[in-house]
C-alpha positions in Angstrom: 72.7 12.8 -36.9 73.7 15.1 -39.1 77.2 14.7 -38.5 77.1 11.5 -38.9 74.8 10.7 -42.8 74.9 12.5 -45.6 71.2 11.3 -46.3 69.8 12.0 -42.8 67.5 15.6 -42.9 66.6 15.1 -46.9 63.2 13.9 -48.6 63.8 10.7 -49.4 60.7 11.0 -52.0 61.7 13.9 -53.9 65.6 12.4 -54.1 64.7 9.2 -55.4 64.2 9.2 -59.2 63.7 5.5 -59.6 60.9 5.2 -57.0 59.0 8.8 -58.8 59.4 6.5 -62.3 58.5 3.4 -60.8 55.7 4.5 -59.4 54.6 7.2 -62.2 54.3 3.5 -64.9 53.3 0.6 -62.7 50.8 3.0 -60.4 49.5 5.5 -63.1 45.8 5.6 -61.4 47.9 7.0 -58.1 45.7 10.3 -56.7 47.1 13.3 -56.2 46.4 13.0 -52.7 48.2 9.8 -52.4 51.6 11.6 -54.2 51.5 14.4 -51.7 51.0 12.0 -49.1 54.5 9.8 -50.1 56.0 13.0 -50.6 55.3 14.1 -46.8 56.0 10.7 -45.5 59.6 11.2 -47.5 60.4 14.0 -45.5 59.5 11.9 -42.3 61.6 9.0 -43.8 64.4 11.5 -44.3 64.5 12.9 -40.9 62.7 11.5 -37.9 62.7 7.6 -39.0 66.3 8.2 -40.2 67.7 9.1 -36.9 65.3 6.5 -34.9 66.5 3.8 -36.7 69.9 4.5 -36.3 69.7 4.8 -32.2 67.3 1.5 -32.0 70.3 -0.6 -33.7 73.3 1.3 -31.6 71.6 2.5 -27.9 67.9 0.9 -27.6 67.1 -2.9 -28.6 64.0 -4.5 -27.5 64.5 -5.8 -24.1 62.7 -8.9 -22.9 60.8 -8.3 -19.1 59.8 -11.7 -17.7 57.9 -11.0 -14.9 56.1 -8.1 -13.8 56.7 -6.2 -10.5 54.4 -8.5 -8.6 56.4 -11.6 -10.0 53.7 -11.8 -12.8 55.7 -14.0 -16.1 54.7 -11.3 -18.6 57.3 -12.3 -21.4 56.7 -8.7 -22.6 58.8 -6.8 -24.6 60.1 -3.1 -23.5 60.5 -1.0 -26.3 62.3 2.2 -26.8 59.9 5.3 -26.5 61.1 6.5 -29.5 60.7 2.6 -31.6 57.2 3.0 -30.0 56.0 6.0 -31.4 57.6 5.3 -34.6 55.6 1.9 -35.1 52.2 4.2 -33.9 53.0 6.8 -36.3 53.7 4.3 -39.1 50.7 1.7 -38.5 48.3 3.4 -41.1 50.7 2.2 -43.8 48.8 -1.2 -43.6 45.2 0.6 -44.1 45.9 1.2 -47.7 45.2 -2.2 -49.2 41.7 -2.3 -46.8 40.7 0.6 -47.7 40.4 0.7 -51.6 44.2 2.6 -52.2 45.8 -0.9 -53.4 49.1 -2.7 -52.1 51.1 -0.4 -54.7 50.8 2.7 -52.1 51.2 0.5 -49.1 54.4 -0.8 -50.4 55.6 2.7 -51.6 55.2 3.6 -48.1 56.9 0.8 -46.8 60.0 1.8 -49.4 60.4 5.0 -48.2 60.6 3.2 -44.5 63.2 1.7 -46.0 64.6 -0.4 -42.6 64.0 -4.2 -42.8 63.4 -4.1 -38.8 60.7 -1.7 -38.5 58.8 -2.6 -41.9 59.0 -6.5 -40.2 56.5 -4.8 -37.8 54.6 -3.4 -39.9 54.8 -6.4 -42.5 54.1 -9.3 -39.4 50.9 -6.7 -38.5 49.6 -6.6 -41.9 49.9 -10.3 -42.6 47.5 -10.6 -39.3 45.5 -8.1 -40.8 45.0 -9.6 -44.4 44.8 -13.4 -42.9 42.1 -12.1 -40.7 40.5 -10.2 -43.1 40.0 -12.5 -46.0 39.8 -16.0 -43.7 38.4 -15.2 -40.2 35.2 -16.8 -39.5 32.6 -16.0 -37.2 34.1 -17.6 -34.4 36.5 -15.9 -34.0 35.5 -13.4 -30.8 36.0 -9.6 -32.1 37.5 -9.7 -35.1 36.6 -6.7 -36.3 38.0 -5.0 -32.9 41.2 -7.1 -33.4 41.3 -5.5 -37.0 41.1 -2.4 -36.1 43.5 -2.4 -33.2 46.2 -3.9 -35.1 45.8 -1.1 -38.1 45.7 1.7 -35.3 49.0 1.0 -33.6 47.2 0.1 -30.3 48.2 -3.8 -31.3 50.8 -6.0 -33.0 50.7 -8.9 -34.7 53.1 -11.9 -35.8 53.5 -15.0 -37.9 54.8 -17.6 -36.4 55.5 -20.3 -38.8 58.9 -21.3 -38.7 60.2 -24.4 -36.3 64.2 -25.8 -35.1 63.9 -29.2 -37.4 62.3 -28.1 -40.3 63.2 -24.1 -41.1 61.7 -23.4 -44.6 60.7 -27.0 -44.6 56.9 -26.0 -43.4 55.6 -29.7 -43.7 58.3 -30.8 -41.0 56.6 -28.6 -38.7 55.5 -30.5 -35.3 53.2 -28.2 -33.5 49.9 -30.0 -32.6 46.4 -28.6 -32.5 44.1 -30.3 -30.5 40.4 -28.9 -30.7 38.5 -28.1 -27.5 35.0 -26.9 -28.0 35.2 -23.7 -30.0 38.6 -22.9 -29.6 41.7 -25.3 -30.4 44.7 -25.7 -28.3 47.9 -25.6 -30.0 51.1 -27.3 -27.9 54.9 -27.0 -29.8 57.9 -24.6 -30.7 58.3 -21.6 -32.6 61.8 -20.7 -33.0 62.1 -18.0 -35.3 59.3 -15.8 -33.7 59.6 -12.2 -35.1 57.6 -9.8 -33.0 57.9 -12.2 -29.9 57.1 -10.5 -26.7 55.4 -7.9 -29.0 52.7 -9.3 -30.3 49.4 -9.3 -28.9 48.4 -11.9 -32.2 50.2 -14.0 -33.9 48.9 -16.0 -36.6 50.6 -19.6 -36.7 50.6 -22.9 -38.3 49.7 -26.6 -36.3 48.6 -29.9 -37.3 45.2 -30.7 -36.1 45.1 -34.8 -34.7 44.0 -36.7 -37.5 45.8 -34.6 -40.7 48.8 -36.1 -42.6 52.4 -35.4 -42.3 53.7 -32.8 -45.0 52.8 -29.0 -45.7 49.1 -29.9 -47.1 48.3 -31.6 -43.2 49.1 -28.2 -41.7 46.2 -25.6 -40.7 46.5 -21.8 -39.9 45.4 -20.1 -36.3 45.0 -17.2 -34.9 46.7 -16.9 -31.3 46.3 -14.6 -28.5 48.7 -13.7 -26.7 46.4 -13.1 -23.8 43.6 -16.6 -23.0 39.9 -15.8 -22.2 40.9 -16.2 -18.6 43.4 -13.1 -19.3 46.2 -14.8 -18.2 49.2 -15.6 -20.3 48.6 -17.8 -23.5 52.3 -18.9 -24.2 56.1 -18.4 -23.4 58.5 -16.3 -24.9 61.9 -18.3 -24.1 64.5 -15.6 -25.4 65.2 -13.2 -27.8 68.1 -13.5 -30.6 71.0 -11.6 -30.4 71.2 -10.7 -34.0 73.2 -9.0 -36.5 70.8 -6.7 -37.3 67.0 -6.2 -37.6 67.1 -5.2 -34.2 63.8 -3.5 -34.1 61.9 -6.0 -34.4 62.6 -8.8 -31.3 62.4 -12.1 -32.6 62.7 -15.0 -30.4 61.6 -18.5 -29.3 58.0 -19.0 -28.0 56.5 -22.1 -26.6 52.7 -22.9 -27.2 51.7 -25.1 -23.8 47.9 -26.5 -24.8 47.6 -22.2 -26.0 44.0 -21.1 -26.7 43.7 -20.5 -30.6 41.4 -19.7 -33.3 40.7 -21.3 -36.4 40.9 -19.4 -39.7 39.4 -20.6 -42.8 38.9 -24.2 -43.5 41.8 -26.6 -42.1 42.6 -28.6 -45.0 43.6 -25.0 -46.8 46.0 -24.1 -44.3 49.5 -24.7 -45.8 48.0 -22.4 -49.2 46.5 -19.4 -46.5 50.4 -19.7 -45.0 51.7 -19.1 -48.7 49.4 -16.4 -49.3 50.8 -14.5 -46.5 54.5 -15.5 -47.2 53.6 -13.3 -51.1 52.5 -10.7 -48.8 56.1 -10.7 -46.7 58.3 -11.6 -49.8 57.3 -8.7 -51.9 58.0 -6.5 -48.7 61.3 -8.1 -48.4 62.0 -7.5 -52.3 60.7 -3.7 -51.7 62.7 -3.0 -48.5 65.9 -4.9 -49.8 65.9 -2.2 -52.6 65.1 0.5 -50.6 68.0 -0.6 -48.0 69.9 -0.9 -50.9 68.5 3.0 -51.8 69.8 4.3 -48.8 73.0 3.8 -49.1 73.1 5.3 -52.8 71.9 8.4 -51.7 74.7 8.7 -49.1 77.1 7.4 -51.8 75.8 10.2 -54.2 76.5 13.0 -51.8 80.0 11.4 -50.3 81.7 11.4 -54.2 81.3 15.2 -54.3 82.7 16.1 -51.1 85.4 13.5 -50.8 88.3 13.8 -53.1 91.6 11.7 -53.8 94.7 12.0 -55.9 93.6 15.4 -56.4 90.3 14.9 -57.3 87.0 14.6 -56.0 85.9 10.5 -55.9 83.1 11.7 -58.6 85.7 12.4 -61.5 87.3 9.0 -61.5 86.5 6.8 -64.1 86.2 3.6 -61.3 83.9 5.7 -59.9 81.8 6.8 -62.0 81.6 2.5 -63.4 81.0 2.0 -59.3 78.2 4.5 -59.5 76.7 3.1 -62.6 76.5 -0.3 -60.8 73.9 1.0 -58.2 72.2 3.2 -60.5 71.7 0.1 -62.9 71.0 -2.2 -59.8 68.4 0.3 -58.6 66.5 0.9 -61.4 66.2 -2.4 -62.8 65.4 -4.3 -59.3 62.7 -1.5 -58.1 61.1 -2.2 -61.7 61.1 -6.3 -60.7 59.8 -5.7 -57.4 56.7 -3.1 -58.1 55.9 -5.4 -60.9 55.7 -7.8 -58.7 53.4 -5.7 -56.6 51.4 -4.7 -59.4 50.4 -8.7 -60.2 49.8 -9.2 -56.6 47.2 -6.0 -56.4 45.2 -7.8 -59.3 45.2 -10.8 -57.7 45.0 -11.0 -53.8 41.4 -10.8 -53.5 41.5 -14.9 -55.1 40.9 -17.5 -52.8 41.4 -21.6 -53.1 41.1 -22.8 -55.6 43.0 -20.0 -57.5 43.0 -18.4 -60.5 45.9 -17.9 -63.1 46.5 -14.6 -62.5 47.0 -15.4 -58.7 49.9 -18.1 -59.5 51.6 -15.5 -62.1 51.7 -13.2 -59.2 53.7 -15.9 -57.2 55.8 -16.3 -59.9 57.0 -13.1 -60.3 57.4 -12.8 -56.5 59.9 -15.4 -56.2 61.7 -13.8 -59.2 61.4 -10.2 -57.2 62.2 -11.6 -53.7 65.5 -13.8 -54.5 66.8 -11.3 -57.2 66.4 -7.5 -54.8 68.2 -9.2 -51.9 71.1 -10.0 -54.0 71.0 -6.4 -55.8 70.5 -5.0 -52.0 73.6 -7.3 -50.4 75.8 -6.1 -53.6 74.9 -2.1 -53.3 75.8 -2.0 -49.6 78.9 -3.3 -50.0 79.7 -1.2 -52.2 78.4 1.9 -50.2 80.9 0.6 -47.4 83.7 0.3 -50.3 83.1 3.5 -52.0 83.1 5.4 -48.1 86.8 3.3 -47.4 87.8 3.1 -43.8 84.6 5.1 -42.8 82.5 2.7 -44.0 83.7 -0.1 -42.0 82.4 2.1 -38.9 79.8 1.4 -36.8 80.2 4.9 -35.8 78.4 5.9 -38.8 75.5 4.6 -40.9 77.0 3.2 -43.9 77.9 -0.5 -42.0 74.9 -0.7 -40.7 72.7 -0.8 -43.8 74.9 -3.3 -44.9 73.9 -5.4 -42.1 70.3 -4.9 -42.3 70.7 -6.2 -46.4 72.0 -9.2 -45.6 69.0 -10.4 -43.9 66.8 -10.1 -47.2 68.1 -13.1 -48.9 67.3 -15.4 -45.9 64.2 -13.7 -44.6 60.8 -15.4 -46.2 62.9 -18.7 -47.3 66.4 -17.9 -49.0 67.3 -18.6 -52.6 67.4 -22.3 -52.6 63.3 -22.5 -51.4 62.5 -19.5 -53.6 64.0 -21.5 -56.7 61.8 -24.6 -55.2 58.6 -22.9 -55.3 59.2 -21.2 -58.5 59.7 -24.3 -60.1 56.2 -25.2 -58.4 54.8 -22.4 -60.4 55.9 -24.0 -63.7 55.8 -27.8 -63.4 52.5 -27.8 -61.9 50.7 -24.4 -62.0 51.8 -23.3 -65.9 51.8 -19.8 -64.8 55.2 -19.2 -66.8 53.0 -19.3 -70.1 51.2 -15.8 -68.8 54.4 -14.7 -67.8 55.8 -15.4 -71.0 52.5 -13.7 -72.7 53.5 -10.6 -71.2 57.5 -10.2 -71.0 57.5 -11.4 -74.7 56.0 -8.9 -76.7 58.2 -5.9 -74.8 60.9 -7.5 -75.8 60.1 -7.9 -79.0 59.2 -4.9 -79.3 62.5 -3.3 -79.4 64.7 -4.3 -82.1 68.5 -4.4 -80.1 70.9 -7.0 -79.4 69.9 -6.8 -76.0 66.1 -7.1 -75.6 66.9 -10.1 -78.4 69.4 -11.6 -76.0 66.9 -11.2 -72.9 64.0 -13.2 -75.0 66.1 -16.0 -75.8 68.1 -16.4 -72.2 64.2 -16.5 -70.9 62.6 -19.0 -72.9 65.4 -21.4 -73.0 65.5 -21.1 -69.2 61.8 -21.9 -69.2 61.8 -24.6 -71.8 64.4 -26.2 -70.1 62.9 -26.2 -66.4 59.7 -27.6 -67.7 61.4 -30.5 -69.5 63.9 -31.2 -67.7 63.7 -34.6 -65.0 62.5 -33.2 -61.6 66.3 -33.7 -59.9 67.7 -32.4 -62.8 65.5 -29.3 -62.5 66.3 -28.8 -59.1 69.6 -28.7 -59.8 69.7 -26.0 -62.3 66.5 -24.5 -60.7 68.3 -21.5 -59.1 70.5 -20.6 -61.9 67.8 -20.4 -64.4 65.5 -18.0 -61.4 68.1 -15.1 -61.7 68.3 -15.7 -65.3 64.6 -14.9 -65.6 64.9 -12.3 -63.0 67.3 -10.1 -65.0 65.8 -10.8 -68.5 62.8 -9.7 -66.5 64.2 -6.8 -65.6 65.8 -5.8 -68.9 62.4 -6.1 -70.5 60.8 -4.1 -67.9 63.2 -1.4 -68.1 62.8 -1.3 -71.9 58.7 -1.0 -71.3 59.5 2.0 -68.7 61.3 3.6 -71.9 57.6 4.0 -73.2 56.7 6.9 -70.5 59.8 7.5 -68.6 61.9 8.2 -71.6 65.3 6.9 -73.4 66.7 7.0 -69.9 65.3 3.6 -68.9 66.6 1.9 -72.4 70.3 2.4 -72.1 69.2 1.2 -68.4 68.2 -1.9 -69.9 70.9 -2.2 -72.6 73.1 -1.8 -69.5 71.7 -3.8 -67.4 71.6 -7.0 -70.5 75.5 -6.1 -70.8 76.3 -6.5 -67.4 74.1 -9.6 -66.4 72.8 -11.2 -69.3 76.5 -11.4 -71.5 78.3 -11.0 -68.0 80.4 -8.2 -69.4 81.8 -5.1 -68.0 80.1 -1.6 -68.8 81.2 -0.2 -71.6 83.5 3.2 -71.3 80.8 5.4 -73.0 78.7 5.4 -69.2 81.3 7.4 -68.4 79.8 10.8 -70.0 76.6 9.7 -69.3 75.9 11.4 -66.6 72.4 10.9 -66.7 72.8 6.9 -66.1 75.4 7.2 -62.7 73.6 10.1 -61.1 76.0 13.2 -61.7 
């Protein structure tokens, strides 16, 4: 491997300034115990998960068995030995939150994972967890055991939500739930199944006979992959053959009259569903950076040992402006995403109806989720362009992180559903007034064009989303999401400057120039070599 990455081998903890500053002011009340922890899972990032990852895309996918060697239908997945002690050694990252050490360590530890398709595992797994844990009645046989095999490695979980005619479009979902004594029998399609032929639960949506058409007529089940009879409880049809992500298996899975469990109340459904969908977004905000971190680091160490036109890469201006790029991008989108986090940790224990602080934390997800998976798609491109030819090559690592980005701004609804619900959050929740209550003072706070710039572009984006005519707002909705996302993020950075130092303001005045005014970096970043990593 080591011929191969320049990152593979190194503590990806210790090497990662942004994440140590990230984590130092939105996670000061971390224990000492917890930083040596990340800082030992780094090392295992670094080296072991590094190279795993790597042969799971090129030499070892998930392989769907049929039927067993009596002739059994099993529709089980194989798994490489080496994915499946990975995902055993790695389940304990979804104690954290259950356990009293918040979502902030869980999702640190999820970072340093850093691929998209083995922290799907882990993510589907947890969502099982959390549904079970804060929704799971009493009839639902062994929960408690089902907990604690899914948080041990010795089971997987899934969400299986999404169906061929409606996608994102959760209310056009047609799977029927028909109840049947204690248990309910669920009969449709699932076609985007992540952890299919893996999963020994899956959590799922279904309309129960009687409820109306639409998201709000939806109800949320757990689903065994087993019956009580131990036989088989539904069908995997295939797996996808997909660009990437090829860790986790995701496929198509009938439900014939499957044996299913009831969580919560049925007519809360469709807002359980959302709950989980914060839980995945934030992880596919956290992991898009982090894929997006990956290639840096082999970025940082390529521009020193390459050289052209009898230089080495490091000492050309372009460069140096290319490096800047990621360094601004990484900074400012792991600030979005761990705020993000840190709203969710006050907030997750709320149930229906919810509080304010609960729909301020789904604001600020959509804002983290939409905005990291275009900073993630943008970094590993340039990794690719900033390695030339080699980049291009399977043969090393560089193209394949690329690959695994691109998945982030589709995953958990893409840009256009993200926009919809955030425009939920301020039409009919308000929640933009809190968010507003907080981003505004930091900004003015600090007395530059650019904090002044960032307060402006974000209330007129507001103002203008909440009085605009419902088509109208639609139409602009995604345009004025990133433009809250980056004054976001320039305010944030300019509130790291408070205990990370002046480092993380000219982060922020950079950051303003380049996506707020649309300008290019100014020349001066060029000596800075505290800003593009030199």
């Amino acid at each position: 491997m080591r011929n191969i990455s320049y990152a593979y081998g190194h503590n990806h903890f210790d090497e990662d300034a942004e994440l140590l500053a990230v984590l130092r002011h939105f996670w000061p009340e971390h224990k000492p115990k917890q930083w040596s922890q990340l800082q030992e899972f780094g090392a295992f990032a670094g080296g072991e998960v590094y190279e795993a990852v790597y042969h799971i895309d090129h030499d070892a996918r998930p392989v769907l068995v049929a039927h067993d060697i009596d002739g059994n239908r099993v529709d089980r997945v194989r798994l490489s030995p080496t994915e499946l002690r990975i995902l055993k050694e790695t389940a304990w990252i979804n104690r954290a939150p259950y356990e009293g050490q918040g979502w902030p360590y869980h999702y640190a530890l999820l970072y340093l994972l850093g691929d998209p398709g083995l922290g799907c595992v882990l993510t589907i797994t947890g969502q099982t967890v959390y549904a079970l844990h804060k929704y799971a009645k009493r009839g639902v046989e062994g929960v408690d055991a089902i907990k604690e095999d899914l948080l041990s490695g010795e089971a997987f979980g899934a969400t299986w939500m999404t169906e061929s005619q409606g996608g994102s479009d959760l209310g056009a979902n047609e799977t029927t739930a028909d109840r049947d004594g204690e248990i309910w029998r669920l009969t449709g399609d699932k076609y985007f199944a992540s952890g299919a032929g893996l999963a020994d639960f899956a959590i799922t949506t279904a309309r129960p006979a009687g409820k109306p058409a639409g998201p709000k007529g939806l109800a949320l089940f757990l689903l065994p992959r087993l019956n009580r009879e131990g036989n088989l409880n539904f069908h995997v049809r295939r797996l996808k053959d997909k660009s990437a992500t090829r860790a986790v298996p995701s496929g198509e899975v009938e439900l014939n009259h499957s044996e299913a469990y009831l969580l919560g109340d049925a007519e809360e459904g469709i807002y359980y569903t959302l709950e989980n969908l914060t839980v995945s977004r934030l992880a596919n905000a956290v992991v898009a950076m982090a894929t997006g971190k990956k290639v840096h680091l082999e970025v940082l160490e390529r521009v020193v040992r390459r050289h052209s036109f009898g230089q080495i890469l490091q000492d050309h201006p372009l460069i140096r402006r290319d490096l800047t790029d990621m360094a601004v991008r990484s900074a400012a989108g792991l600030a979005l995403a761990f705020y993000g986090v840190k709203k969710f940790d006050e907030a997750w224990l709320d149930r229906p109806p919810y509080s304010a602080r609960y729909h301020l934390a789904r604001l600020v997800t959509h804002l983290a989720k939409n905005r990291t998976a275009e900073h993630a798609a943008a970094m590993t491109a340039m990794g690719m362009e900033l390695f030339g030819g080699l980049g291009f090559l399977e043969e090393y690592g560089i193209a394949r992180w690329h690959r695994e980005a691109l998945i982030t701004p589709i995953w958990e609804g893409p840009s256009n559903i993200q926009a919809l619900d955030f425009l939920e959050t301020i039409t009919k929740q308000r929640a933009h007034h809190d968010f507003l209550a907080e981003m505004v003072p930091l900004l003015e706070g600090v007395d530059t064009p650019a904090a002044r710039r960032a307060q402006h572009v974000m209330e007129h984006s507001f103002d203008e989303l909440e009085h605009l005519a419902s088509r109208e707002a639609q139409w602009y909705s995604k345009h004025h999401l990133r433009q809250i996302a980056d004054s976001a993020q320039v305010a944030l950075l300019y509130q790291m400057t408070q205990d990370q130092g002046g480092l993380y303001e000219r982060l922020a005045e950079l950051y303003a120039v380049r996506f707020l005014d649309h300008e290019e970096y100014p020349s001066w970043v060029d000596e800075d070599t505290c800003v593009w990593g030199g």
